[in-house]
C-alpha positions in Angstrom: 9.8 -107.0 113.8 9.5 -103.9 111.5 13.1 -102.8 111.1 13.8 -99.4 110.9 16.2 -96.9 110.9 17.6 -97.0 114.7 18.2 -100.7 114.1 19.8 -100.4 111.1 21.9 -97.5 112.5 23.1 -99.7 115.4 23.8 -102.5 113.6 25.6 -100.8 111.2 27.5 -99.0 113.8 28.5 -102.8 115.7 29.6 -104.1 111.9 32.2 -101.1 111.8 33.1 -101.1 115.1 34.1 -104.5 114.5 36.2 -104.2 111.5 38.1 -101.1 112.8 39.0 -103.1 116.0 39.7 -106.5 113.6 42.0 -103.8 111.5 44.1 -102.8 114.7 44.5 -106.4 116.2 45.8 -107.1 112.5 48.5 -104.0 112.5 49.6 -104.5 116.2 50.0 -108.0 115.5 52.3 -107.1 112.6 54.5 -104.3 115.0 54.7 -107.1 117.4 56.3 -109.5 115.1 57.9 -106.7 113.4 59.6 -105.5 116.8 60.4 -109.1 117.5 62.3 -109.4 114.8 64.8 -106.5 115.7 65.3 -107.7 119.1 66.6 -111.3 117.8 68.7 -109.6 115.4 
């Protein structure tokens, strides 16, 4: 398969799209606990 630059593009474009949703599950994970917190309190 000759790679080329639309491949590259689209994989590229699925790697980031995965770390930016990885990055969100990550913070609203941490208001989650965060907000938890203040309600036992």
């Amino acid at each position: 398969m000759n790679a080329d630059a639309v491949f590259w593009g689209s994989v590229i474009s699925v790697v980031i799209c995965v770390v930016i949703i990885g990055f969100l599950a990550v913070k609203v994970g941490q208001l989650m606990k965060k907000d938890a917190e203040r309600h036992n309190k």
